[in-house]
C-alpha positions in Angstrom: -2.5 -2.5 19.2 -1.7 0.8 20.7 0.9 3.1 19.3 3.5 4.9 22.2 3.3 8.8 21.6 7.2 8.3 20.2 5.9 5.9 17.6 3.3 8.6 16.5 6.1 11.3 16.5 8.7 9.1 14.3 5.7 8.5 11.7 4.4 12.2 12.1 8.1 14.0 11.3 9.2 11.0 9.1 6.3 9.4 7.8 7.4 5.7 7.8 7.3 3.2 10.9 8.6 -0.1 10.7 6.8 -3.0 12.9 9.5 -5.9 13.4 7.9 -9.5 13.3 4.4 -8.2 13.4 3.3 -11.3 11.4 4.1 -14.6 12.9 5.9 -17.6 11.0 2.5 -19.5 10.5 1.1 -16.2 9.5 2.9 -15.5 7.0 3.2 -19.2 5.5 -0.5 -18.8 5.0 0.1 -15.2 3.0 2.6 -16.5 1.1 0.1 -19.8 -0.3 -2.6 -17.0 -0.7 -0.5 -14.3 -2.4 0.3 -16.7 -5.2 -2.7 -18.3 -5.7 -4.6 -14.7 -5.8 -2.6 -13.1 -7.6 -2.2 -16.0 -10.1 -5.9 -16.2 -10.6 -5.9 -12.6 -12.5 -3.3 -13.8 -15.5 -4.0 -15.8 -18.2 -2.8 -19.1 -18.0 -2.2 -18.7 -14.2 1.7 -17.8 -14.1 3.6 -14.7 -14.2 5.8 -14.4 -17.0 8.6 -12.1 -15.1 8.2 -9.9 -18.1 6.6 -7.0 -16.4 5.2 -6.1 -13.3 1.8 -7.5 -12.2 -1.0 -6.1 -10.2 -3.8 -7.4 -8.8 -6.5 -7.2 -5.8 -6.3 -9.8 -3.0 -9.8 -8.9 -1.4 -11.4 -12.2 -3.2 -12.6 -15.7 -1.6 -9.3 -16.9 -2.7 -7.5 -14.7 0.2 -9.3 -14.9 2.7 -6.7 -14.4 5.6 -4.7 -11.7 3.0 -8.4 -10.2 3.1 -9.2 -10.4 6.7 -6.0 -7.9 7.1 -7.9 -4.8 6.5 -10.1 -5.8 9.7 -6.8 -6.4 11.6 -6.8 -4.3 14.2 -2.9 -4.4 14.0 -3.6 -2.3 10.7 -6.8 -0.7 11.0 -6.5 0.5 14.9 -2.9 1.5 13.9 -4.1 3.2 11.0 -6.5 5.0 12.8 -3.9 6.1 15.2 -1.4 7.7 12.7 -4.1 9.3 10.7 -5.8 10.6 13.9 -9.7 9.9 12.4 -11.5 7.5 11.1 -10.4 5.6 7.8 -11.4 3.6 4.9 -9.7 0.7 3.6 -9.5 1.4 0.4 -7.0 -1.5 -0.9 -5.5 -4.8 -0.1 -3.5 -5.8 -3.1 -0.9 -7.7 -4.4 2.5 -7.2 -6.9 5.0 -9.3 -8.9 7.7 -6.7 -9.0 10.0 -6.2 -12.4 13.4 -4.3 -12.0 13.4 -1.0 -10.3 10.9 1.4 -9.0 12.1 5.0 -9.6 11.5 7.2 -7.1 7.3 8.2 -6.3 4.9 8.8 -3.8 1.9 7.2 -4.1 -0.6 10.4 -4.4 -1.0 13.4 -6.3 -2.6 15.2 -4.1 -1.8 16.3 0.1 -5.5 17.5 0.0 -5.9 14.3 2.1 -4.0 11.7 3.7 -3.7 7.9 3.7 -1.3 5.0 4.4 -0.2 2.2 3.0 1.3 -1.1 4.9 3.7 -3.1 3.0 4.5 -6.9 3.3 7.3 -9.1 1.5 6.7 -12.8 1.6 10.8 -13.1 1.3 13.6 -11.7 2.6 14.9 -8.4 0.9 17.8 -6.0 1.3 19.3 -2.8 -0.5 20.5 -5.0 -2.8 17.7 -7.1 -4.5 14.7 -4.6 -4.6 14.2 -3.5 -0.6 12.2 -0.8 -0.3 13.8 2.7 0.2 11.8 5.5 1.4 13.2 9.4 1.5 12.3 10.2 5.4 9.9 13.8 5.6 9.5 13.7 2.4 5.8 13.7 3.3 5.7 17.2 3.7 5.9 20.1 2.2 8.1 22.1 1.0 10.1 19.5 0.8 7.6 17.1 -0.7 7.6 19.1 -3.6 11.3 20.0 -3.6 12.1 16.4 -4.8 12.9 15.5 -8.3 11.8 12.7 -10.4 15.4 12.8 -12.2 18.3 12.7 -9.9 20.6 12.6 -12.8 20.1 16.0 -13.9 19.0 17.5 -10.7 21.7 16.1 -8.6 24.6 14.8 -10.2 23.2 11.2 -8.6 21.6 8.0 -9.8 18.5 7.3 -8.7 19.6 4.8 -6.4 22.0 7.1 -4.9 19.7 9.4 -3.5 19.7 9.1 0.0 17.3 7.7 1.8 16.2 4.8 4.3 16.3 1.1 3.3 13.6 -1.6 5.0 16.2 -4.5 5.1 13.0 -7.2 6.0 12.3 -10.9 6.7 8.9 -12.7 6.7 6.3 -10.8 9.1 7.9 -7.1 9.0 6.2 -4.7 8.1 6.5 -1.2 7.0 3.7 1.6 6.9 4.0 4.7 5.1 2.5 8.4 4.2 1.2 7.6 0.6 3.2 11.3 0.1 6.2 9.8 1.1 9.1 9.0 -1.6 9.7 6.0 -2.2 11.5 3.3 -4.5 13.6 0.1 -4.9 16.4 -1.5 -6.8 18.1 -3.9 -7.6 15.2 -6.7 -7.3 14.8 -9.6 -9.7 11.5 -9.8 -11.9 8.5 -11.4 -9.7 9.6 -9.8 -6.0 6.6 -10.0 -4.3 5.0 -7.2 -2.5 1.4 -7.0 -1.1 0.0 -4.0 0.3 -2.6 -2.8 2.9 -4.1 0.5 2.5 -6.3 3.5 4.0 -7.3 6.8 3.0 -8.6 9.4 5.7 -12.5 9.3 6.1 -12.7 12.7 4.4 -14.2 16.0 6.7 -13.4 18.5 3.8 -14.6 19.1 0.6 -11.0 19.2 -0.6 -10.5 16.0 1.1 -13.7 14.5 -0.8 -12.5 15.8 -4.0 -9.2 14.4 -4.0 -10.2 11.1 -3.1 -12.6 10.7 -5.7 -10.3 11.7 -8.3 -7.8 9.2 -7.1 -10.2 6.6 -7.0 -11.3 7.3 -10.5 -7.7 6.1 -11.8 -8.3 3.0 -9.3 -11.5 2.1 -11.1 -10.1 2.7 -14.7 -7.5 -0.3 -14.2 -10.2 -2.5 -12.3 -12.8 -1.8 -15.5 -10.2 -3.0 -18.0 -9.8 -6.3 -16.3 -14.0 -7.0 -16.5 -13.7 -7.7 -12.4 -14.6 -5.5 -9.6 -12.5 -3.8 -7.3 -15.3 -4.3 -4.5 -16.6 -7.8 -5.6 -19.1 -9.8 -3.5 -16.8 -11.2 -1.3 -15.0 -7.9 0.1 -18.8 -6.4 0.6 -20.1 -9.5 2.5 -17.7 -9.2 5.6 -19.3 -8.6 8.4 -18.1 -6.3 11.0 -19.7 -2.5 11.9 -16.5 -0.8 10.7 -15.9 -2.8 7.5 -19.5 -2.1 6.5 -19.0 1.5 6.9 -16.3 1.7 4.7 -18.7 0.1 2.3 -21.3 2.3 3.1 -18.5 5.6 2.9 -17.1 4.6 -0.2 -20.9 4.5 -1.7 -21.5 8.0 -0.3 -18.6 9.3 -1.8 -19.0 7.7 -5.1 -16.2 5.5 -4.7 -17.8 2.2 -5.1 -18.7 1.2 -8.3 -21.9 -0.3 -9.0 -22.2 -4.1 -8.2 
């Protein structure tokens, strides 16, 4: 899948693209089944209680085709493209959402870049829990301009703040700067979300640095759950690029031990 250079300049100045049906109906029939079943399998007793939001990995035998996605080459080629390098998947994961998600970005850090490719298994709008993104926000100064409380800084709500909603059905997808700004409202408890990410292949020492410390608060969730983030199955694929990301992630410390 190759991206036109206007593509490439929308997600450069704006960080976000938006990829209409790029799932088929079958598709995503088959993520829906495996998004419930994998994400099921982490909680005790095997049902999400809508009480608060869930989290969990989808890179296990029981998600195969979820897996597989990271190998796509409609996300890892495309990937590739926006990031202009080589990449590692670093994540393909699941969410039951609860409530809102005040505005974020996904990083601490602009030392390095990375994306992340959202899907929604049903059909969402502005007003139950779309996602909403706040377009350059990617960049600085302007990154760093933006408030966490909109209330005092602005006289505005947090779902006021202006900003571009992804009104989606089944097989849209939307791929983001982790620096972006982003949130949701409005959405009732156990919206489902799963995700698709990459982080550069870092070149820097900067780069390296921030990565590993990222991945350091990735870890410290997996460890309280006794499972690995990298279990058996996700290192087994074969496939010369997925096995360097293995290999990367190793080099950089990023893997933990099996």
């Amino acid at each position: 899948m190759k991206l036109s250079q206007q593509q490439l300049n929308l997600f450069n100045d704006f960080g976000f693209l938006v990829f209409r049906g790029l799932l088929s109906r079958e598709e995503m029939e088959l993520y829906s089944r495996e998004f419930n079943t994998g994400l099921d399998s982490w909680i005790e007793g095997g049902k999400h209680d809508g009480k608060s939001r869930h989290y969990a990995s989808l890179m296990e035998e029981k998600s195969p085709f979820i897996a597989g996605l990271a190998d796509d080459p409609r996300f890892a080629d495309v990937a590739e493209q926006l990031l202009g390098k080589d990449v590692l998947a670093i994540a393909v994961d699941g969410n039951y959402h609860v409530d809102d998600t005040l505005w974020h970005p996904d990083t601490s850090s602009l030392a390095y870049t990375a994306v992340k490719f959202c899907i929604y298994p049903d059909p969402l709008d502005g007003s139950n829990g779309a996602l909403r993104v706040i377009p350059g926000s990617h960049r600085d100064p302007f990154h760093s301009q933006i408030s966490r409380d909109p209330e005092n800084a602005y006289n505005l709500a947090q779902s006021e703040v202006p900003s571009y909603t992804f009104e989606s059905q089944p097989g849209d997808v939307l791929v983001f700067n982790v620096a972006l700004w982003h949130a949701a409202f409005g959405g009732g408890n156990g919206r489902r979300q799963g995700v698709v990410v990459y982080y550069e292949d870092p070149e820097t020492p900067e780069a390296s640095a921030a990565i590993q410390q990222q991945m350091r608060g990735n870890q410290k969730f997996f460890a309280q759950t006794g499972r690995p983030m990298y279990g058996p199955y996700w290192r087994s694929i074969d496939g010369a690029r997925h096995q360097r990301w293995i290999r990367r992630l190793a080099e950089l410390d990023a893997l933990e031990t099996p």
